[in-house]
C-alpha positions, 0 to 999 in steps of 0.5 A, spaced: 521 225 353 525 220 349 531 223 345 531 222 337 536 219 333 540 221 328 536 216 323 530 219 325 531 226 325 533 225 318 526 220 317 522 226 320 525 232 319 526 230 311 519 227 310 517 234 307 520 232 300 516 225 300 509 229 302 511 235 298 513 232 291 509 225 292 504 225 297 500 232 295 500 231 287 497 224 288 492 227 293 490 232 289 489 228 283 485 222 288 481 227 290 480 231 283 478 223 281 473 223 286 470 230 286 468 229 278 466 221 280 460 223 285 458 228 280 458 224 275 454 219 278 449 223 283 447 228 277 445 221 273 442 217 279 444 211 278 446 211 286 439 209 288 439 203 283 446 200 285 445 201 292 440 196 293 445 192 289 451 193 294 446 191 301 444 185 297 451 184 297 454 186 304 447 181 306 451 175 301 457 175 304 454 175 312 451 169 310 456 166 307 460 168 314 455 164 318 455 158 313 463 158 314 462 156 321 462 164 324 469 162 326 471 169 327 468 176 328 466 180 322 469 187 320 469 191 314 474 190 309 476 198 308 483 198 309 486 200 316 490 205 313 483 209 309 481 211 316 482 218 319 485 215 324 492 215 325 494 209 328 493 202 323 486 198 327 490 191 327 484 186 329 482 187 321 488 182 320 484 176 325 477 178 322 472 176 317 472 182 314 465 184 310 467 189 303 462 195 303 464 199 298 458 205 299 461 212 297 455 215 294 450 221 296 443 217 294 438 223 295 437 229 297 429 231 299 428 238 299 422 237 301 422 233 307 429 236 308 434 231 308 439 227 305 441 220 304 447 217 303 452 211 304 457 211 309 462 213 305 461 219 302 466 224 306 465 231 309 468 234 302 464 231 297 458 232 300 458 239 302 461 240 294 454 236 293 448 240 297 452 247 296 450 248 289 442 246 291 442 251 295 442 247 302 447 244 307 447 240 313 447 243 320 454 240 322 459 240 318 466 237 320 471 241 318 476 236 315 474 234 308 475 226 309 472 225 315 466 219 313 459 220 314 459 212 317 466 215 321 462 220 324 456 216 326 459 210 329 465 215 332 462 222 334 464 228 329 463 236 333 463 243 329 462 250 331 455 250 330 454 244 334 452 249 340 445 249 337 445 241 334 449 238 338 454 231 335 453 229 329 449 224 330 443 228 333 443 230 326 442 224 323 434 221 322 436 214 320 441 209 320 440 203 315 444 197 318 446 189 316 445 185 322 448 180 324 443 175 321 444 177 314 437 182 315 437 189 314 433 193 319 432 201 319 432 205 325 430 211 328 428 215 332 420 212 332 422 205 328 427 200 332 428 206 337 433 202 341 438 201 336 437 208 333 439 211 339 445 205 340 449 206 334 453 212 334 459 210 339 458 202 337 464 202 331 461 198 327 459 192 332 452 192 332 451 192 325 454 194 318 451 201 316 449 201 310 445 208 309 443 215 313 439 220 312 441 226 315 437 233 316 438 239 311 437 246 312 437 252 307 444 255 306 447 261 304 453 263 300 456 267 305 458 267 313 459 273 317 465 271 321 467 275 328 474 275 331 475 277 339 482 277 341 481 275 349 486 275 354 487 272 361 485 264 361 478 266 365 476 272 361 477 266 355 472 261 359 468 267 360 467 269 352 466 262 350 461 260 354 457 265 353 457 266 345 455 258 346 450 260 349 447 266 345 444 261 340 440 267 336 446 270 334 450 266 333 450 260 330 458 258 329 462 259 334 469 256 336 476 258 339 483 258 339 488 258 345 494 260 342 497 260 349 495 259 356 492 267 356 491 269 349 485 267 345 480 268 339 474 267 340 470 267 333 462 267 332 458 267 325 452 267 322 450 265 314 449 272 311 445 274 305 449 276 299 446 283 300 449 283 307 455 283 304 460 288 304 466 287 298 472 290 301 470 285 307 471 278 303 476 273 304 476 267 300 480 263 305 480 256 300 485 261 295 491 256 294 495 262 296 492 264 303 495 264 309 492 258 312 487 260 317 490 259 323 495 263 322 490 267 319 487 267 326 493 268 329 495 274 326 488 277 328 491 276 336 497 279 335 493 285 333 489 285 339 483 288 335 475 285 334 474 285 326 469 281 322 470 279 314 466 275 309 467 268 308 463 263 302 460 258 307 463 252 303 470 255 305 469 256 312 466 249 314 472 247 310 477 252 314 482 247 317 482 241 311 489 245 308 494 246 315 490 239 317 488 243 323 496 245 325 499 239 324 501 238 317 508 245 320 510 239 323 511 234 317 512 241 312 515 246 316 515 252 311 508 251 307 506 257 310 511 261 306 509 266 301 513 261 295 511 255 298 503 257 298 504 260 291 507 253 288 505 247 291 499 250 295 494 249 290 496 242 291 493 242 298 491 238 302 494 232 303 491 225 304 491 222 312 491 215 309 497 216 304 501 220 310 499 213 314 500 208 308 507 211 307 509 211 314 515 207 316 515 203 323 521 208 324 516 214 324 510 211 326 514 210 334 518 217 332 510 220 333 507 215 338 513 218 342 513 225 341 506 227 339 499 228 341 492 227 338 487 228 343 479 230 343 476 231 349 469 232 351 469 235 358 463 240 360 464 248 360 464 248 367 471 244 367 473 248 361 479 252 365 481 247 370 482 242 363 486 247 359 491 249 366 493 241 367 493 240 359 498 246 359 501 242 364 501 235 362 503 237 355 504 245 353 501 244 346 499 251 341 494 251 339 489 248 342 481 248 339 475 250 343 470 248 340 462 248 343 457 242 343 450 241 347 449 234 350 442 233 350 440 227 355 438 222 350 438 214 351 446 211 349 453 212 350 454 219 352 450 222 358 450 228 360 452 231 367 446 228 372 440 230 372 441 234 367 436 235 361 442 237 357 449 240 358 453 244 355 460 241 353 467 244 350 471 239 345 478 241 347 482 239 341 489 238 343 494 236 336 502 236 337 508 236 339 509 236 346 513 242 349 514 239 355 520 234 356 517 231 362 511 228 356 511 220 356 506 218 351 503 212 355 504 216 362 500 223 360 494 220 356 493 216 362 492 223 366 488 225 361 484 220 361 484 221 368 483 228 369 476 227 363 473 222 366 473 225 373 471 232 369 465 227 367 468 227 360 467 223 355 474 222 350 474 221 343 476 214 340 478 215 334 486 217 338 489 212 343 485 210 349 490 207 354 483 206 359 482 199 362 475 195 360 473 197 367 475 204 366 472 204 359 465 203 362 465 207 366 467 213 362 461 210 356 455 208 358 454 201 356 447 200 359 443 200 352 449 198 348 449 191 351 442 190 351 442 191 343 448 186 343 444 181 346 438 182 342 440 183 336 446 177 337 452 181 336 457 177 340 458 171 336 459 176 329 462 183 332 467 185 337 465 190 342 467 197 342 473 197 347 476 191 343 476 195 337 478 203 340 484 201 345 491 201 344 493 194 344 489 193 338 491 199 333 498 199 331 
C-alpha cells in the first residue's frame, strides 16, 4: 500500500472540520428544502401536469440533438458529482447531454398498489411519501440518496430482497425517450424485450422518464432479532437459512465484524398491539449510537435479543454512519458529545462530500479504500468472505440476501437454475493489509466473482476488460435492443460507461 505524505495526512486526516462545520449544515438544509418541496408538491398534484411537460421537453432536446448532425452521443446533464457514485463519470464532458430534471412521486394508487415516480425522486423522499398513507415498497434501499432511476439502470439490494429480489423485480413499468425522440412504455406484457433490457443498461438504451413501482401495506413498526454468530461456517449456516425461511422472515441481513463473529439479524412488520414498549428503539434519534455499532455492541454481549424499531427508521438504518464510512473521514462522530451537538445534522451528502474532494484526496482514496458490491451466490458465500479477508481485511463487511430469479437480462442465475439464492457482500473501507494495490486487488476480486458465477456491482470501479465485462453481464437481449431501437449512434454501450478509464 502506498505510504501517505505529510500533505495528505493533514488533507485527510483534517477533512472532518470541512464536513463538520460545512458540509453537514448544508446537507441538513439541502435535504430539509427538499423534504418540504416534494410534500408541498405531491400534496397539491401538480406533479402529473408538469410531467408530461418536462418528457415533451426531454423529447425537444433529442430532436434537437438529431437535427444537430448526432455528432456525439447522448447523456443526461445531471452532474457527475450528483451521483451516489463515488468517482466523477468523465464522458459527460465529450456528450451531448439531455437536462431531465424528474424529482417527483407522481401517483400512488393503492388500488392497483403502485407508485409512480420520476427517476429522480430518491429512497428518502419516497419512504417519507408512502409512510403516512399506510404503504411502503417492498425494497427499500438503505441509504436515503439512492435514485429510483440509480437503482433501475444499476441494481439496488435490501434485507428483504430474499423474498422480491433486485429492485428492479419490483418495478411494473418503465416510461423511456428513445433515441428517435419517441417515448415508449415497457412492461412485462407491453414492449416485454425492453422492459426486461434496461435495468443494468445506465441509461443507454433510453432516457428513463418514469416508473411504476409495486406497493404493499406497511406497519408502524419491525420486530428485529439480533443472533451473534460465531465461526465463519456456523455464520454461512445461519445465513442461509433465515434467507430461506421467507414465512418468517421477511428482512434479513448480516454483519461480519470479523472473519469468525457475526450478527445475523431478521425482521418482520409488527402490528402496533404487538409491540412491547420498553423494548423500543427509535435508532433515527440524533443521539443514537449509529446502528453498526449498535449491532456491535449486541456481539460483544454474545446474546440473542430483540427490540422494536419504526419501519421508516429501519430502512433507513445505515443513511447517518453512511454504512461505516462516514468514522474514516469524522473519526469521533460516535462520540457521546459529538452525536449530542452535531448528530441531528446527520447524514452528510455523497455529492458534496464528491463536490469538495481536491485531486489530493481524490488519489489518497483511490490508493487506500475500497468500495465493493459483490453479488456471488451463497454457495460460494465462505470461500468469498476467507480471500476478501485475504485480499483486503476490511470490517465490516455487509451480508445481505437476494433471490435471482431466471428472467430474460443482464443477470443470470447459476445454469440451469429456476433461480437462486445470492449474497451481496458489501466491502467499504480502508484496507488493513498493506500488501492492497488498488488496480491489482479489485482485479482479483473480479476475478474470484466471476469464477463465483457472480455478478459485480457498477456503480464502484471495474477494472475488467470489454471481453471480460461480457462475460460477467450477459449482453444477449442487451445488444438485440441496441440495434432495434438504434441506440449506437445516440448512446454509449454500458461498458463505456461503468469502467475505470472513463470515471475520474
Amino acid at each position: 500500500m502506498p505510504h501517505k505524505t505529510l500533505t495528505e495526512i493533514l488533507l485527510i486526516d483534517y477533512r472532518w472540520i470541512i464536513v463538520v462545520f460545512f458540509l453537514l449544515p448544508a446537507s441538513f438544509l439541502y435535504n430539509l428544502f427538499y423534504s418540504v418541496r416534494s410534500k408541498i408538491i405531491f400534496k397539491l398534484h401538480s406533479a402529473p401536469k408538469r410531467h408530461d411537460a418536462k418528457v415533451a421537453g426531454i423529447q425537444k432536446q433529442v430532436r434537437q440533438w438529431k437535427a444537430s448532425g448526432s455528432k456525439t452521443k447522448m447523456c443526461t446533464a445531471r452532474p457527475g458529482w450528483q451521483t451516489m457514485s463515488f468517482r466523477k463519470p468523465m464522458y459527460k464532458k465529450s456528450s451531448y447531454q439531455i437536462n431531465c430534471n424528474l424529482v417527483d412521486v407522481l401517483e400512488v394508487d393503492t388500488n392497483r398498489k403502485v407508485v409512480r415516480c420520476e427517476p429522480l425522486v430518491n429512497m428518502g423522499q419516497l419512504s417519507e411519501t408512502l409512510a403516512p398513507l399506510g404503504w411502503t415498497i417492498p425494497i427499500v434501499p438503505e441509504l436515503d440518496d439512492l435514485t429510483v432511476g440509480g437503482l433501475v439502470m444499476g441494481t439496488g439490494v435490501e434485507s428483504s430482497s430474499h423474498i422480491y429480489g433486485l429492485f428492479q423485480h419490483i418495478c411494473l413499468s418503465y416510461e423511456l425517450v428513445l433515441a428517435d425522440g419517441s417515448v415508449v412504455k415497457c412492461s412485462e406484457t407491453e414492449n416485454t424485450d425492453l422492459f426486461y433490457a434496461v435495468p443494468w443498461s445506465y441509461g443507454t438504451l433510453g432516457l428513463l422518464t418514469a416508473v411504476e413501482i409495486k406497493i404493499i401495506p406497511a406497519t408502524t413498526y419491525i420486530r428485529l432479532n439480533y443472533e451473534p454468530v460465531v465461526g465463519l461456517q456456523n455464520v454461512v449456516d445461519k445465513f442461509e437459512s433465515a434467507s430461506r425461511d421467507t414465512k418468517k422472515n421477511q428482512y434479513v441481513e448480516g454483519l461480519l465484524y470479523t472473519l469468525d463473529e457475526a450478527v445475523i439479524m431478521t425482521g418482520e412488520m409488527v402490528e402496533d398491539s404487538e409491540v412491547e414498549p420498553d423494548k423500543v428503539n427509535d435508532i433515527s434519534k440524533w443521539y443514537k449510537p449509529w446502528f453498526f455499532v449498535h449491532v456491535r455492541d449486541i456481539l460483544k454481549r454474545r446474546e440473542k435479543t430483540y427490540e422494536y424499531i419504526p419501519l421508516r427508521e429501519y430502512y433507513h438504518r445505515h443513511s447517518r454512519a453512511l454504512f461505516w464510512e462516514i468514522q474514516d473521514i469524522v473519526p469521533f462522530g460516535n462520540n457521546i458529545i459529538f452525536r449530542y451537538l452535531f448528530g441531528w445534522l446527520l447524514p452528510v451528502k455523497v455529492s458534496l462530500l464528491k463536490l469538495t474532494q481536491t485531486e489530493t484526496i481524490k488519489k489518497l482514496y483511490e490508493n487506500n479504500h475500497i468500495i465493493q458490491d459483490l453479488l456471488v451466490p451463497t454457495s460460494t458465500m465462505k470461500k468469498c468472505c476467507e480471500e476478501f479477508d485475504r485480499l483486503v481485511n476490511v470490517y465490516p463487511v455487509w451480508l445481505c440476501p437476494f433471490m435471482l430469479p431466471n428472467n430474460p437480462g443482464m443477470l443470470q442465475p447459476t445454469k440451469g437454475m429456476e433461480s437462486d439464492l445470492y449474497v451481496d457482500i458489501g466491502v467499504y473501507g480502508v484496507p488493513k493489509d498493506r500488501r492492497f494495490h488498488p488496480v491489482e486487488t479489485t482485479r482479483s476480486i473480479e476475478d474470484l466473482v466471476e469464477k463465483s458465477k457472480g455478478f459485480q456491482m457498477l456503480y464502484a470501479d471495474t477494472y475488467r476488460s470489454r471481453e471480460e465485462f461480457r462475460r460477467m453481464f450477459d449482453h444477449g437481449l442487451y445488444d438485440k435492443m441496441r440495434q432495434k431501437y438504434k441506440c449506437g449512434d445516440a448512446f454509449p454501450e454500458v461498458y463505456d460507461k461503468v469502467n475505470k478509464n472513463v470515471r475520474d
